[in-house]
N, C-alpha and C positions, 0 to 999 in steps of 0.2 A: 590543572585538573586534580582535584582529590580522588582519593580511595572511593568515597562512596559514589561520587559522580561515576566514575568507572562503572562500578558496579548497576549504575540506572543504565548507563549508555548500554552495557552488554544484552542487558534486558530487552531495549527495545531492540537493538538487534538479532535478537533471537525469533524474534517478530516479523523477520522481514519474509518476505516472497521465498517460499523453499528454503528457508535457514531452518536447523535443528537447534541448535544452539549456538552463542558468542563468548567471546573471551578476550575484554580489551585489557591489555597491563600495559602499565608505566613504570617510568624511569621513576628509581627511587627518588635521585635529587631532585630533578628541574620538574616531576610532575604531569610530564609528555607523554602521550602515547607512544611507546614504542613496538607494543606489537600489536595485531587486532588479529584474532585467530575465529577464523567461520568454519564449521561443520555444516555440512548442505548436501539436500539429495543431490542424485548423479543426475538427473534429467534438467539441470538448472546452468546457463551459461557462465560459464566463472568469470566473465568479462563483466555480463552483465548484476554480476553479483558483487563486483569489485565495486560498480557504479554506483550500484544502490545501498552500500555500503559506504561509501565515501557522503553522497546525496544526505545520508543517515545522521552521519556524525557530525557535518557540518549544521545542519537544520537543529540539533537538539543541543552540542556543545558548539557551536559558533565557533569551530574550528576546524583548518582543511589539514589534511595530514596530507602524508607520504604515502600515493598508493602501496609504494612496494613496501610496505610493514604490513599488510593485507595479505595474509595467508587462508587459500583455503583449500577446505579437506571435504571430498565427497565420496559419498557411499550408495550402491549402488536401490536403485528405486526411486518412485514418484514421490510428491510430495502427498498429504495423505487427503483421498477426498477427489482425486485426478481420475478421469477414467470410467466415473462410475456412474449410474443411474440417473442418480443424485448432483450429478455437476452442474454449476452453472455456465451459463455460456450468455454471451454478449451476443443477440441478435443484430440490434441495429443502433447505430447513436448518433447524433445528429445537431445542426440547430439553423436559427433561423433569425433573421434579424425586424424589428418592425420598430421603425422609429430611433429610438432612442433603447428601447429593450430589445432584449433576445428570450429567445426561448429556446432552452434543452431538451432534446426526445431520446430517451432511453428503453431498448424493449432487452428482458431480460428472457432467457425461456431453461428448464431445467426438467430434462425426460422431454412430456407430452405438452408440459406446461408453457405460457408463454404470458407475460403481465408488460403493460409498458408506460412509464410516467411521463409529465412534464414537469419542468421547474422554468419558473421565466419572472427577469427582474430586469434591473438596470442594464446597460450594454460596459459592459468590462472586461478587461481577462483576467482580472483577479474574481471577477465574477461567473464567468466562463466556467472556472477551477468550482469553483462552491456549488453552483447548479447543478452542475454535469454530478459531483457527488451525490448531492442530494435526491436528483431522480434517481440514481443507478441505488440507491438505497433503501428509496418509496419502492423503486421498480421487488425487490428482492424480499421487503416484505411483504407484500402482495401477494409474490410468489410461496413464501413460504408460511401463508397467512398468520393462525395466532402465535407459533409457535416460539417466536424472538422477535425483540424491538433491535434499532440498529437509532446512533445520535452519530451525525457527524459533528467531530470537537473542534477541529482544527483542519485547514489543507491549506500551503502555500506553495510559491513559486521559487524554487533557489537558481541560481546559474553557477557552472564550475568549468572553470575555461571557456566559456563563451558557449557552453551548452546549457540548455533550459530544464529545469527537471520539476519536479512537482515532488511533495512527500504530505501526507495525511495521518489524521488520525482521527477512531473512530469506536464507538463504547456498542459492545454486543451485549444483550443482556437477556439471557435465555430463561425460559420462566421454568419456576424451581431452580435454580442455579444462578450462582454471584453473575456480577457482571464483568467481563473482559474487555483489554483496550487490544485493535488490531492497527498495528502502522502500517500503510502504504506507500510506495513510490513509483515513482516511472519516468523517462524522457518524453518531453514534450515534442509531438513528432506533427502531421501538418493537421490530421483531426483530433485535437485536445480531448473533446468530447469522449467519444473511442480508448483515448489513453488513460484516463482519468477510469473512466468506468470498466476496462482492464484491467486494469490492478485492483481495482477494488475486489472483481471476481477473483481474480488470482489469488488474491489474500484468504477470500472466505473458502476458496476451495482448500486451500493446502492448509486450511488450521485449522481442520479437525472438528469443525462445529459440524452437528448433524441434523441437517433439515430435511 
């Protein structure tokens, strides 16, 4: 791995679920990662931060490291966007099979608010994965009517030790204001649907965007 690869890889980690900032270095000689240093609020599972940290590095450099080179440092407080008014929250997610398709039900709600989409295509689980984003995305502009678009770019499936994870990405692009990219992850747990569009909320809450 190069210098500036490093340097992209810390990036998107800094992006993850409750991280503040990353900090991958390597071994001068061979190129390796040898440390990976997270900064993360205190309300965030350090297990689960290890996970989706490893999930991270694998999906963007095609390589599994040493958890224990994963050090992390937390400081006390939410991530930002937790808590408040303005949160969103995952009402209901769901799906349905007919034929050969499915179809994804996502209800978003945020305060008083409450919006909810479908997305429905072929029957797959790599399609399961892209739908379930897709509504939980329709669902949140909706919610948050004109004031951001949201493009899903990317979501796939990784496995690390015989566990299943997911990690995405996806372009926010707030009007008057550039556009940002927000990476997501999570364990595939028995309703995908649910996990998928968990994390996605997770992600918009703790970064700071304000709808």
């Amino acid at each position: 791995m190069e210098v500036k690869q490093a340097e992209e890889l810390s990036k998107v980690l800094s992006t993850l679920d409750g991280v503040m900032k990353a900090k991958v270095i390597l071994d001068e000689e061979s190129g390796e990662p040898t440390e990976v240093h997270i900064l993360a609020y205190g309300d965030k599972n350090p297990k689960q931060l290890v996970r989706d940290v490893e999930t991270a590095i694998l999906t963007v450099s095609g390589e599994r490291i040493d958890r224990r080179i994963i050090s992390i440092a937390q400081i006390e407080g939410e991530a930002q966007g937790e808590g408040s008014s303005s949160q969103l929250k995952v009402q209901s997610a769901g799906l349905s099979e007919d034929g050969t398709e499915i179809e994804v039900s996502v209800e978003i709600t945020m305060g008083v608010s409450s919006k909810s989409s479908k997305s429905r295509g072929i029957k797959s689980f790599k399609n399961v994965l892209k739908l379930s984003a897709e509504a939980t995305i329709e669902a949140i502009e909706s919610i948050v009517e004109s004031k951001m678009k949201f493009s899903l770019d990317e979501i796939r499936e990784v496995t690390i030790e015989d566990r299943k994870f997911f990690i995405g990405v996806l372009t926010v692009i707030s009007y008057g204001s550039m556009s940002r990219e927000l990476v997501f992850a999570g364990k595939i747990e028995f309703n995908s649907v649910k996990d998928v569009a968990e994390a996605i909320i997770e992600k918009m809450n703790s970064s700071g965007l304000k709808f």
